[in-house]
N, C-alpha and C positions, 0 to 999 in steps of 0.2 A: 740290572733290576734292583738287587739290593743298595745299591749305593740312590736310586731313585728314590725309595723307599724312605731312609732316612734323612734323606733333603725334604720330603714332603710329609708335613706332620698328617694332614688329616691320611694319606697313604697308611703311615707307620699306624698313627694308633689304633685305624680301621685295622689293617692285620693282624696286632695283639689283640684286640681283643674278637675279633672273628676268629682267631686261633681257639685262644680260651672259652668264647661262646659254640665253636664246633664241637670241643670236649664236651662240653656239659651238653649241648643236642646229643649228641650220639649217646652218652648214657641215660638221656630224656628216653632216646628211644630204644635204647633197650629194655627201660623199665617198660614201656609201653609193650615193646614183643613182649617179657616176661610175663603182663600183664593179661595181655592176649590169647597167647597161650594156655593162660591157669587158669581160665575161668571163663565161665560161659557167655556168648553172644549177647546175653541177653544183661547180665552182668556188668561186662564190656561197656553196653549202654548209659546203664547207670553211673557205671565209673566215668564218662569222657562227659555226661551230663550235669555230672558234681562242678571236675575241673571247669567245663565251663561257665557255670555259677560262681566258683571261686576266681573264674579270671574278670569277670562281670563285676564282683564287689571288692576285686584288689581295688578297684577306683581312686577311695582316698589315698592307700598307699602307695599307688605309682605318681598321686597330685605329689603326696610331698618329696618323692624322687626327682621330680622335674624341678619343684620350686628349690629343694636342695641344688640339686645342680646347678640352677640358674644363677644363686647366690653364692655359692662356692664357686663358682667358675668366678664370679668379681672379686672375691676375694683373693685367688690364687693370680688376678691381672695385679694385685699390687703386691702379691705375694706376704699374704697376710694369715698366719693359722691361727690364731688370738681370735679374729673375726667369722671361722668358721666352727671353731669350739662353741661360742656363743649360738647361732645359727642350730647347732644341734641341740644345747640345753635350751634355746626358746621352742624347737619343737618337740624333744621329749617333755617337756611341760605338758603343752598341749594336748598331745597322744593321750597321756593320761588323765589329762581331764574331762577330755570330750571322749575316748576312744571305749571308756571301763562302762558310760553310760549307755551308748550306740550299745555294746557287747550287751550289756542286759533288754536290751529290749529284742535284739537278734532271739534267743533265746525263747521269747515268747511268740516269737513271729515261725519258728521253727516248724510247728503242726499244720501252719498253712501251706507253708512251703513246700514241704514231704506232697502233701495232697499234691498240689498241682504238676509235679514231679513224676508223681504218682512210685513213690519209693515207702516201701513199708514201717522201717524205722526212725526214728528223728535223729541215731546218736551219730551217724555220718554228718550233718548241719552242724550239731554241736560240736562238733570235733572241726569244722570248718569255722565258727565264728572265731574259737579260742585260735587258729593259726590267721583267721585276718588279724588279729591284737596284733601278735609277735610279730607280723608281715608290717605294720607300720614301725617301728621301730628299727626292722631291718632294711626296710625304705628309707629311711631318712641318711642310714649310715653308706649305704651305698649313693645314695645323692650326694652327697658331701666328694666322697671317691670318684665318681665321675666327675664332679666338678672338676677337682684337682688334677683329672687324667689322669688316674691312678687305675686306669684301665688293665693291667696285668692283675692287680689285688681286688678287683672289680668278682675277675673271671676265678681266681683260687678260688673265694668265697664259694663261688658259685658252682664252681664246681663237685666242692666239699660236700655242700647241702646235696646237688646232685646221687653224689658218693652212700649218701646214709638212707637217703630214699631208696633208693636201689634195693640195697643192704637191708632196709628194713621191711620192706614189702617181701620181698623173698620168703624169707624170716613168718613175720603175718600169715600170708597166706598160707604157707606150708603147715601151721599150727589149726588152720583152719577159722582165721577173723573174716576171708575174702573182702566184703565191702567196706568196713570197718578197719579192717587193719590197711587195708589200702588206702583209705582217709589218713589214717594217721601217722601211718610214712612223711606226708606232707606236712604234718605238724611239725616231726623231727628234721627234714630237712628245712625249714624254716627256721628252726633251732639254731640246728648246726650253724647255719648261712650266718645268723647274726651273733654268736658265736667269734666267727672266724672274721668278720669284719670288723669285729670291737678291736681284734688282733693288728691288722692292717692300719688301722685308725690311729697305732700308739704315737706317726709321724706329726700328728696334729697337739694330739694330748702332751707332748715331751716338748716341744720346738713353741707351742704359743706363749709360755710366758717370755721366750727370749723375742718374740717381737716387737720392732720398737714403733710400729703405725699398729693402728687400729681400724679393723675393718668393719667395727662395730658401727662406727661416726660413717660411714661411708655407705653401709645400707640400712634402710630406711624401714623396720621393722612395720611401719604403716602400711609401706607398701607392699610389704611379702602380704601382709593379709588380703587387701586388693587381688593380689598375682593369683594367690590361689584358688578366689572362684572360678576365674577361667580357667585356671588350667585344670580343675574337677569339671569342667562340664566338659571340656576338649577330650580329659581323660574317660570320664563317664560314655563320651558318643564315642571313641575311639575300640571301648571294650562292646558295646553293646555291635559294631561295625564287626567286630572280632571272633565274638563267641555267640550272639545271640541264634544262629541260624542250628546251631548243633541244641540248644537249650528249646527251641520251637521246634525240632526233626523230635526231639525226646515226651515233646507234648502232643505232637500232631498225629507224629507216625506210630507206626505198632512196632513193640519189644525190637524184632528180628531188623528190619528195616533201622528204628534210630541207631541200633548198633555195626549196621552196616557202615550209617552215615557218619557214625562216630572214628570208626577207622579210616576214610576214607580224607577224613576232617586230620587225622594225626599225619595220616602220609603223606598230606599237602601242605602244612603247615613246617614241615621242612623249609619249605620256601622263605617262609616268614622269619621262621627263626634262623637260617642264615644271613639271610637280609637285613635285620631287624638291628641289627650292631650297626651300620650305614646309618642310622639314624640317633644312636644313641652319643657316635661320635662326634655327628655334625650338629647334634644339640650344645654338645658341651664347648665344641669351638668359635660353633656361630654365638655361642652366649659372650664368651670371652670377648671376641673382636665386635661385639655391639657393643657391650660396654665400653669399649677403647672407643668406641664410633668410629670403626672401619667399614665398609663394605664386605659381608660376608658373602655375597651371592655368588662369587666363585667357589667359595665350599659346597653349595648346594648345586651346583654344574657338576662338580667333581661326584659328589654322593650320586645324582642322578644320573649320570655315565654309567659306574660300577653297576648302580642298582638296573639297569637296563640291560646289560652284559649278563648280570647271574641270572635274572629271571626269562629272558627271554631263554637261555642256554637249561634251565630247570624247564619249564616248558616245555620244549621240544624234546627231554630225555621224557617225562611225564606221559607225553602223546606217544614215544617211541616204544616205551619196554612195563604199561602200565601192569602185564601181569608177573614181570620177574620181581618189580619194586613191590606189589603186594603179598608175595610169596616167600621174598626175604622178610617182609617182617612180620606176617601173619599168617603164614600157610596158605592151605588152599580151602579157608574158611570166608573168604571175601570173593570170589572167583565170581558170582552173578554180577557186580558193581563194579568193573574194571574199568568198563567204559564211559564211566564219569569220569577217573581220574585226572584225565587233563583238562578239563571244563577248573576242576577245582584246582589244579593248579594256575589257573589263568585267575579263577580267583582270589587265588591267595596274593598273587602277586600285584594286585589293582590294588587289594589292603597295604601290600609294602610300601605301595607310592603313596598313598592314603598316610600312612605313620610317616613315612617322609617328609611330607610337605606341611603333614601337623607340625613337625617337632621344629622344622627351620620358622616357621613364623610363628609358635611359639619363643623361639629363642630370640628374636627381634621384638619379641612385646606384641608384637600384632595378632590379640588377643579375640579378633570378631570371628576366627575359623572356629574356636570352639562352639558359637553359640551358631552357628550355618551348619554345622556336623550335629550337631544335636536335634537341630529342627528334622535334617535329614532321616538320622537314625531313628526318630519317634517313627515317622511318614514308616522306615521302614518297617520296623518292629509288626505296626499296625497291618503291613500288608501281606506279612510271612504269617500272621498271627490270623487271618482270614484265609491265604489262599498257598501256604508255602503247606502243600499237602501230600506230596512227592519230591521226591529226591530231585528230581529235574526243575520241579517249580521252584525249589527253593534256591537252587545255585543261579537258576536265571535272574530272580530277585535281586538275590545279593550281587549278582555282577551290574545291572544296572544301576545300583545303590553305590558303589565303589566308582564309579564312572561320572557319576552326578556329583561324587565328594570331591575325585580327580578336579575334574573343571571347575568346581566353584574355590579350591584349594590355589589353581593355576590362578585364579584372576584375581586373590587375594595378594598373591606374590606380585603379579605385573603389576599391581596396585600399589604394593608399598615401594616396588620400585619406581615408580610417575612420581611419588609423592616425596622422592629423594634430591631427584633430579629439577 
């Protein structure tokens, strides 16, 4: 098995970094039980209704993780760190000249937001916009690193950040911040994260002047601006597929109930987040072998095997032990809601095929699923946002929403392969 392992790249660097992304889940979700624990249901609520806003307007900065990647992975095909040094100083440019403007107008949008939330103070938002800032910056350095497969220092980082959240929320709450210091744990571990990337990054900063090509002449700064509206509307429908359902449970339902849903949404999201590496690896190798103009579709055979193996296997534990899994990480404070849990893990796992099938035909250019995902995700928003009024209504939504994305995902693929052949 090990010696399989190392003959097959996309094998290896899926394992390093599912290794490193399981560290950083399991202390995800200790902070979540810590969380859980210390503070009330209703609480709870609000906290899993923040993240989920926050994982809704990461948007731009997971576009420019993908379009780093995209372009660092060409660069590391000719083995060029001169061309990804660049790459990073044309979009910390950027960041900051479009990123400092976006934050001030966040800012004023902030009182509405609270309202519709229905959260009493503004300073958990404000503490959210200033860590989206610092999150595109530490987006970008991480997109650079997974270009490069630089997947083991991908996962330290990530870890790190993990580490101080943890650490600081404990901290927070025990002094008595609850909602507020819990926000801003995430700022620090945002911090941290891009911190510790800067670190990892020095193989780039040290090694590009001794390069003697240039990767500058080979990608087409034109065309990264093109690349990135799609991949913000692909990312944009991708988060709203992700989080929107717990961000409408916090609008629709009442206190006790969103915070049911909210945990219900952390212990199924397991899924995701071990899956979720499957796709970040077959982004960075399908980009590489595009650009060489190989056929990558056997990578994406390889990612959808595994990805078929973990979650039908999470499923069936899901449906089997729903009340020990709730009990280890929340006590016997969720005990009415058990019997969703594997509905939602079924759902979680339609979204992992859903980020699958984005990220492979994102990495081929084949840029028309963003704008087919998006149409979708309005259709849906619209329809949780009228009738997603129970906890049942809204998983059944979102599973058929995920099924409609599956299929039109699938014919994209068969499509760009007819057009190969």
């Amino acid at each position: 098995m090990i010696q399989g392992l190392k003959k097959n790249a996309f094998a290896r660097n899926s394992a390093v970094l599912f290794a490193g992304s399981m560290v950083a889940n399991i202390l995800n979700y200790v902070f979540h039980l810590v969380v859980g624990r210390m503070v009330s249901v209703q609480v709870y609520g609000e906290v899993e209704s923040l993240i989920s806003l926050m994982n809704i307007i990461s948007v731009p900065a997971m576009t420019l993780t993908m379009v780093a990647t995209k372009y660092a992975a060409q660069c590391k095909a000719v083995d060029d760190k001169n061309g990804s040094y660049k790459i990073i100083e044309y979009m910390n440019k950027r960041v900051f000249k479009y990123g400092i403007p976006v934050l001030l107008i966040t800012f004023f949008a902030t009182p509405y937001i609270s309202s519709f939330l229905n959260i009493e103070s503004n300073v958990p938002l404000v503490i959210i916009w200033i860590s989206m800032f610092f999150s595109f910056l530490l987006a970008i350095n991480n997109g650079i690193l997974n270009g490069w497969q630089k997947f083991k220092d991908v996962s330290v980082s990530g870890i790190w950040g993990v580490v101080v959240k943890l650490v600081s929320v404990i901290i927070f709450v025990k002094i008595g911040f609850q909602l507020n210091g819990l926000i801003s744990s995430f700022l620090l571990s945002i911090i941290a994260a891009y911190i510790a990337s800067n670190v990892t990054l020095r193989f780039i900063l040290k090694d590009r002047r001794m390069d003697g090509s240039s990767c500058e002449t080979k990608v087409d700064f034109k065309l990264i601006k093109k690349y990135i509206l799609p991949v913000f509307v692909g990312t944009l429908a991708m988060n709203i597929f992700g989080n929107i359902d717990m961000v409408i449970a916090k609008h629709n339902l009442d206190a006790i109930v969103a915070g049911q849903y909210g945990a219900l949404t952390i212990v199924s999201k397991i899924i995701f987040f071990a899956t979720g590496v499957i796709g970040s690896v077959l982004f960075s190798m399908s980009a590489e072998d595009h650009h060489k103009q190989n056929n990558s579709l056997h990578i994406l055979k390889n990612a959808s095997y595994l990805m078929i193996f973990m979650c039908l296997s999470a499923i069936a534990i899901y449906f089997a032990f729903p009340g020990l899994i709730m009990s280890v990480l929340f006590g016997n404070k969720y005990v009415n809601v058990l019997g969703y849990l594997g509905q939602f893990a079924i759902m979680v796992s339609l979204f992992s095929f859903v980020n699958l099938f984005f990220s492979y035909l994102m990495s081929i250019s084949r840029t028309n699923i963003s704008y087919m995902l998006l149409a979708i995700s309005a259709i849906l928003l619209i329809v949780l946002l009228f009738f997603g009024t129970s906890i049942y209504a809204i998983i059944t939504i979102m599973i058929v929403a995920q099924i409609v994305a599956i299929l039109s995902s699938l014919f994209l693929v068969f499509y760009s392969q007819n057009l190969k052949v």
